[in-house]
N, C-alpha and C positions, 0 to 999 in steps of 0.2 A: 899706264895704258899706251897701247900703241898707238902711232898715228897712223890717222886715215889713207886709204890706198885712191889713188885711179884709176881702173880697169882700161889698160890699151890693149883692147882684144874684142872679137866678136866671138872667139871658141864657146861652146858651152860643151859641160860635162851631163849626159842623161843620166838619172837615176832616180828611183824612187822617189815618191815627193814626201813621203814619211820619213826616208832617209836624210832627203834636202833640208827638212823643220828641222830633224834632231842637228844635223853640223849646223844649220843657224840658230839654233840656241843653244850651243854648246854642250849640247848633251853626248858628242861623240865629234872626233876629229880626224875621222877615220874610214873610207870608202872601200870596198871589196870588187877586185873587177878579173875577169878571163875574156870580157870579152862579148859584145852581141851577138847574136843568129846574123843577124846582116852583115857585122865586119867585114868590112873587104878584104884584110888578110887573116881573118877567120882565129885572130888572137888579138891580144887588146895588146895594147901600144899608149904611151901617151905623146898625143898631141902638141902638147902645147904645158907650159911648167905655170901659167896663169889662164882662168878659164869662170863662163858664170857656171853656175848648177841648173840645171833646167830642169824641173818638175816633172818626172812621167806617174801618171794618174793609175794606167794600165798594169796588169801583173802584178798588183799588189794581194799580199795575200798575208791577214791575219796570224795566218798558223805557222808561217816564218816568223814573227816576231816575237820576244820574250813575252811574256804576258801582262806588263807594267804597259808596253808600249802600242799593244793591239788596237788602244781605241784611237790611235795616231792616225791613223786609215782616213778611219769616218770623219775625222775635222780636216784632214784634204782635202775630204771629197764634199766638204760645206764648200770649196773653191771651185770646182769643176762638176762640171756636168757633159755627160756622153754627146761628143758633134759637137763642143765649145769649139768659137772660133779664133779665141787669146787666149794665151798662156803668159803667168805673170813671172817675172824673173825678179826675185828678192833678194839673191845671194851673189857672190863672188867667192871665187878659190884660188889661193898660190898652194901648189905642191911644195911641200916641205921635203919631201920622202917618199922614193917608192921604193917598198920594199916586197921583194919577191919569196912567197912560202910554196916551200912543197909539200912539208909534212903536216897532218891531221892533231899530233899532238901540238907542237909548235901554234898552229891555228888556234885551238882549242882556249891557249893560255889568254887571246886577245878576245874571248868571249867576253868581261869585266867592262869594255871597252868599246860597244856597240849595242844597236837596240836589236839586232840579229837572235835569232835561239841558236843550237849548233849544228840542228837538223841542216837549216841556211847555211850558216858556213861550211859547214861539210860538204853539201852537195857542189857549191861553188866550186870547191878545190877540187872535190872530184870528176868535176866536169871537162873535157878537154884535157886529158891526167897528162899526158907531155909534155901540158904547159902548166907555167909556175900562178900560180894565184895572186896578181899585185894589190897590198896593201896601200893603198897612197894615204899618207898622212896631209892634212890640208890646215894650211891658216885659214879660216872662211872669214870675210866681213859682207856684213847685212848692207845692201844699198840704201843712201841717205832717203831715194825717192824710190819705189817699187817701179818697175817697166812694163808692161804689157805687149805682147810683139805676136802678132799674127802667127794661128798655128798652121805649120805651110806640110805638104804632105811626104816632104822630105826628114820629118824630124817627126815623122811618126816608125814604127816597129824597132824591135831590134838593134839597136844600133848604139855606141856610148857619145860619139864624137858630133858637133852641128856644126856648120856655120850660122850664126845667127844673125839679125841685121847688125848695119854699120851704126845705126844709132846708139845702140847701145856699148859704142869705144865711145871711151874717157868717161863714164860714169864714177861717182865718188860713192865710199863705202868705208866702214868704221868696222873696226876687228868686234867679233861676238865675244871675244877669251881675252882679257887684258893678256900683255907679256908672259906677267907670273904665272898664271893658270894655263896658258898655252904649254909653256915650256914644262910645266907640273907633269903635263899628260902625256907630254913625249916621252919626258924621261920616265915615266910611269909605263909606257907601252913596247919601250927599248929594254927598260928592264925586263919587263914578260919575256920580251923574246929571248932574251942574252941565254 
């Protein structure tokens, strides 16, 4: 097993918080991004190569998801409730990998490898078609102690990237994927794409 990480950073990544469960419990290691409505240069970029996940409640929608992983919704949303004024930060992420897809077959292959259907991925990639769809592969570790940080109105809509408070630099956190199973799934999603 690997050793526990530090997080020196207050970045956070927004995305689904059905997404968020499954990279922390290693059910996918694996993030799809083009990019928010809000981006400020209207394409997705990353920020920062270590970052937490921040849970968005909003936009979530069933009928994106394969149908094993549908009822992942509703036990999010046992955490959150509409005008909550905390959001709990559980996770942390190092970018292992971003890798950039344009093509729909290509995409297709890394279906095996997310809780997505391919309706979801499809539209992604087709979304913004001049830009490339980033794959970021993540090491995620679960924090020793969960955080709770005020939801401020800045780190609401659209948007991938936050700064979040300073409290939350140098928190401790333990990998969800020992070594071997981390590295399993890489070489297992490197393969698809090759």
């Amino acid at each position: 097993m690997s050793a526990g990480i530090i997080a020196e950073t207050t970045v956070g990544l927004k995305d689904w918080a059905v997404a968020v469960e499954a990279l922390g419990s290693g059910k996918q290691i694996l993030v799809m991004r083009k990019g928010g409505i809000a981006e400020e240069t209207r394409h997705f970029t990353v920020q920062s190569d270590r970052f937490y996940l921040f849970p968005a409640y909003e936009h979530q929608k069933e009928e994106l998801l394969k149908p094993q992983y549908q009822g992942g919704i509703a036990e999010t949303r046992k955490e959150w409730t509409d005008g909550q004024q905390m959001v709990t930060i559980k996770y942390f992420a190092a970018l292992y990998e971003d890798i950039e897809v344009r093509e729909e077959e290509v995409l297709l292959r890394l279906s095996p490898y997310h809780i997505w259907n391919d309706r979801f991925a499809t539209e992604r990639l087709k979304w913004k078609k001049k830009h490339p769809l980033h794959v970021l592969l993540l090491r995620v570790y679960k924090l020793e102690q969960p955080f709770a940080i005020p939801v401020r109105d800045a780190y609401l809509g659209c948007k991938s990237w936050h700064q979040l408070p300073e409290e939350l630099r140098g928190l401790k956190g333990v990998p969800v994927l020992s070594d071997e199973a981390f590295e399993s799934e890489v070489k297992a999603i490197k393969s698809a794409l090759a």
